[in-house]
C-alpha positions in Angstrom: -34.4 48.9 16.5 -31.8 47.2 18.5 -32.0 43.0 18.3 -32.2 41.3 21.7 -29.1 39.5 22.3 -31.1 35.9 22.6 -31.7 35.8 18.8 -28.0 37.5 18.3 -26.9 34.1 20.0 -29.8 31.8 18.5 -28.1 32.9 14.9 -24.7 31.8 16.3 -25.3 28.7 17.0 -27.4 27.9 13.6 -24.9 29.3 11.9 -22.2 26.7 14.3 -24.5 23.6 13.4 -24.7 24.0 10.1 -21.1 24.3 9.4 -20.7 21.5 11.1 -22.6 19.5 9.2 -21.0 20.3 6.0 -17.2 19.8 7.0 -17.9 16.3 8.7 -14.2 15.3 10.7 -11.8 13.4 8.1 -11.8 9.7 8.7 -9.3 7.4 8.6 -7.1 6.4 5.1 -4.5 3.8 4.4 -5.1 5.1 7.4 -5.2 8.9 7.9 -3.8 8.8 4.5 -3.9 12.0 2.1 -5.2 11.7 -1.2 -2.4 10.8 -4.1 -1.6 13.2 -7.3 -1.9 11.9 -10.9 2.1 10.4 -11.1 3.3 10.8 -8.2 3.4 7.3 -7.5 3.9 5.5 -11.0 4.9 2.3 -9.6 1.7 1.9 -7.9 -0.4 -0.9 -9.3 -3.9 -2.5 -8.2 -4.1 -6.7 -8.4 -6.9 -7.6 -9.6 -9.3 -10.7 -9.9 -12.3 -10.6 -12.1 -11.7 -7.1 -12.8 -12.1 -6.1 -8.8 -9.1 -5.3 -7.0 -7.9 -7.0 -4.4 -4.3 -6.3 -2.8 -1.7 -3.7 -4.1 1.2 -4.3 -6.4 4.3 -2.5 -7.1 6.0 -2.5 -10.9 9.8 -3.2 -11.2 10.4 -3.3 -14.1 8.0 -3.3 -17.8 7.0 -7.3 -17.6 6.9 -7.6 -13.5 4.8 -6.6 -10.4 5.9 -7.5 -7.3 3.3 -8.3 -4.5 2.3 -10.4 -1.4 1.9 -14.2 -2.3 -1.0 -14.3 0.2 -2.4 -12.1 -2.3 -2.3 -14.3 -5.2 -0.5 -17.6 -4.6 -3.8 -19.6 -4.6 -5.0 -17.9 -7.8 -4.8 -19.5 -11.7 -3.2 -16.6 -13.3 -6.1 -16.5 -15.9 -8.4 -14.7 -13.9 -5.5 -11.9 -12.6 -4.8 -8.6 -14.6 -2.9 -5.6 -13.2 -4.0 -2.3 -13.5 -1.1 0.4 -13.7 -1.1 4.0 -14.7 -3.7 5.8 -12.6 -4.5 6.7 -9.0 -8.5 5.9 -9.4 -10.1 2.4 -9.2 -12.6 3.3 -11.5 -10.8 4.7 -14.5 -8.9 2.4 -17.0 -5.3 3.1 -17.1 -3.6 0.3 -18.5 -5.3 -3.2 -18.4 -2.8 -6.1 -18.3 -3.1 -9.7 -18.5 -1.0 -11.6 -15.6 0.8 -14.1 -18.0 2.4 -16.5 -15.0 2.5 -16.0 -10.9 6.0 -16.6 -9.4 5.6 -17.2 -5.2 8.5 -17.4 -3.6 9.2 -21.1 -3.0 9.1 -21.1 0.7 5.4 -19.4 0.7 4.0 -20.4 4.1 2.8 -17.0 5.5 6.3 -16.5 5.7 8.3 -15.3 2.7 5.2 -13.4 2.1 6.4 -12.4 -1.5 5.8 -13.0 -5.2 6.2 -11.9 -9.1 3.8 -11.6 -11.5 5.0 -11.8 -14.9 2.9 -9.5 -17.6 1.8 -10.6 -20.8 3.1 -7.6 -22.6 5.4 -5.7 -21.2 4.3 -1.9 -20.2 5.2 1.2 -22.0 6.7 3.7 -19.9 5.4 6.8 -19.4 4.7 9.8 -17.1 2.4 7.9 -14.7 3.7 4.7 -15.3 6.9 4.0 -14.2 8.9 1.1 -12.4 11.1 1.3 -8.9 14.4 0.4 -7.2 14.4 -2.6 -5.4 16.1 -1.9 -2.1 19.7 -4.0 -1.8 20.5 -3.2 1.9 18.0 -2.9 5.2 16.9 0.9 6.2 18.0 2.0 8.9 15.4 2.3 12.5 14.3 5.5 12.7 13.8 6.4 8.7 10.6 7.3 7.9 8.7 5.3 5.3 6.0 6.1 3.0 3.6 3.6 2.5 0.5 3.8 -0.4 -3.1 2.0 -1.5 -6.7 1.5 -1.8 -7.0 -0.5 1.3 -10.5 0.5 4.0 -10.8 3.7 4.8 -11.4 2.4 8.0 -11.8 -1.4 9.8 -14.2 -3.1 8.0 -15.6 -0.2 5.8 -15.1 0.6 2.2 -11.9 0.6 0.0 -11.1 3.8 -1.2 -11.8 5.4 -4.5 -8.5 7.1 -4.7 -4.8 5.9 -4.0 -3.8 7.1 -0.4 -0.2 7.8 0.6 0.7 8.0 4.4 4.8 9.4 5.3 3.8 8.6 9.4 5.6 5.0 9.8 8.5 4.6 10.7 11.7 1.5 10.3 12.4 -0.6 13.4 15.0 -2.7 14.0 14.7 -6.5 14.1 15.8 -6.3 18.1 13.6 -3.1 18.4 10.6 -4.8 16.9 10.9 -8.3 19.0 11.2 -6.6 21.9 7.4 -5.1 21.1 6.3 -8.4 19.1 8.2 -10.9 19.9 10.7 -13.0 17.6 10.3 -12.1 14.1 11.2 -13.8 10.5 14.2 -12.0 9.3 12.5 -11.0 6.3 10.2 -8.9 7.9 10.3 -5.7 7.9 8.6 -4.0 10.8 7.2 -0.4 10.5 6.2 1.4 13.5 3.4 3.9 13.5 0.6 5.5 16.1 -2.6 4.4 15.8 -5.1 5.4 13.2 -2.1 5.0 10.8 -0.7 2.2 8.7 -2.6 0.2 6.3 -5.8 -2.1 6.2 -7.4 -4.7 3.8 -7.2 -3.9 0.2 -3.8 -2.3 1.0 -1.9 -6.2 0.9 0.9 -6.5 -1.7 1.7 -2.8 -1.6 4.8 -1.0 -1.3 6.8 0.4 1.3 9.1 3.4 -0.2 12.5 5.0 1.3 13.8 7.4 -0.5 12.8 6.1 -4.1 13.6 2.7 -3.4 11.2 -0.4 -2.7 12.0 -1.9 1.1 9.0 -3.7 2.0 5.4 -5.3 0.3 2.4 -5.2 3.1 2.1 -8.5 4.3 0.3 -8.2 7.7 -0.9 -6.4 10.5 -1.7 -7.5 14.2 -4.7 -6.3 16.5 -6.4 -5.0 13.7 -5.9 -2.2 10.8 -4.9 1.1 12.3 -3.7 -0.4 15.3 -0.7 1.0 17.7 1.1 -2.3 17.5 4.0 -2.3 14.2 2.9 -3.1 10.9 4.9 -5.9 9.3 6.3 -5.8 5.5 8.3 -8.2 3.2 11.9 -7.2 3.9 12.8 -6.5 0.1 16.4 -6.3 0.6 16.6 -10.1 2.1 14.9 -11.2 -1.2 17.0 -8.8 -3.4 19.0 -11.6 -4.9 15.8 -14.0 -5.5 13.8 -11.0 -7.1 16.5 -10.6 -9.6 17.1 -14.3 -10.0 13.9 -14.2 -11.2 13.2 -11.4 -13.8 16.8 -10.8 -14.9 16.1 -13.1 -18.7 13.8 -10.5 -19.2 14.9 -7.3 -21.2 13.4 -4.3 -20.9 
């Protein structure tokens, strides 16, 4: 017996609803971020305070993180440890004990940039690895690729898993105070569309070129995932300081 076509299309569209209820749209990451392999970013550390993570950090070497100084300058370094060596929140990794805080001297939301120094230094391993600090400024146009356990979204919940994002772009100090307005020159400026770029929890992380380290997120303006550019600590203007201040330490 042949089936009228009005429960031919009823079963359509139950079947339409109900897909759609179980593959809900993707929402935003570090933002519109992709989920993070086990070592592909071994320089990738969470700052933490009390155990819960707070801003991002990236290791340069086995005794020192480098990070945003809004993230820690106003912080006794007894209650900071540094987690390293895995792309969950919730799993161990490596625990370590933040032995001293090094802010750069000129700290005043400008010269957004600091150390920490470990108490023991790290062993290197397949997931736990340092990175290049960058000695000259990227080029405008390079793409960038930035990583964290910032929001998933404005004002929601950090994620669970380290996000990586390849969408932003370098400006130019001219390009990006001609958008912003006059800028410090140790900002970096990263351009992106919106829905991309990072949000809170994503502070202190790094900015990556090519293997090598050019900015620490510092701020962003009209909120996270915003079309306006995303400002980072320009690594290469605090090359020389960065070294100044780990250089006695072997590795």
């Amino acid at each position: 017996m042949a089936i009228p076509s009005f429960y031919i299309a009823l079963l359509v569209l139950v079947c339409l609803v109900a897909e759609a209820i179980q593959s809900p749209s993707p929402s935003p990451r570090i933002l519109s971020g992709s989920n993070a392999a086990r070592g592909q970013f071994p320089y990738q550390v969470s700052v933490r305070v009390g155990g819960e993570h707070v801003c991002g950090g990236a290791l340069i070497s086995q005794s020192f993180v480098v990070t945003a100084a809004h993230c820690v300058a106003s912080i006794s370094p007894t209650f900071l440890t540094v987690q390293a060596g895995t792309i969950n929140l919730t799993e161990a990794g490596t625990i370590s004990q933040v032995a001293k805080i090094i802010p750069h001297p000129d700290y005043n939301y400008d010269n957004d940039i600091a150390l920490l120094e470990l108490s023991e230094p790290l062993n290197y391993s397949g997931v736990i690895r340092p990175i290049r600090l960058a000695t000259n400024e990227t080029p405008a146009g390079e793409e960038v690729t930035i990583t964290g356990w910032g929001r998933l979204t404005d004002g929601g919940e950090l994620s669970e898993i380290l996000q990586y994002n390849r969408k932003l772009t370098v400006l130019s100090d001219k390009q990006c105070a001609r958008i912003v307005g006059p800028i410090n020159p140790g900002v970096q400026c990263l351009s992106k569309v919106k829905n991309n770029g990072f949000c809170d929890g994503d502070d202190g992380g790094p900015a990556v070129h090519k293997g090598v380290l050019i900015g620490i997120a510092s701020y962003y303006s009209d909120g996270c995932g915003s079309s306006s550019p995303d400002g980072y600590t320009k690594v290469s203007y605090y090359n020389n300081w960065l070294v100044e201040n780990t250089v006695s330490k072997t590795e």
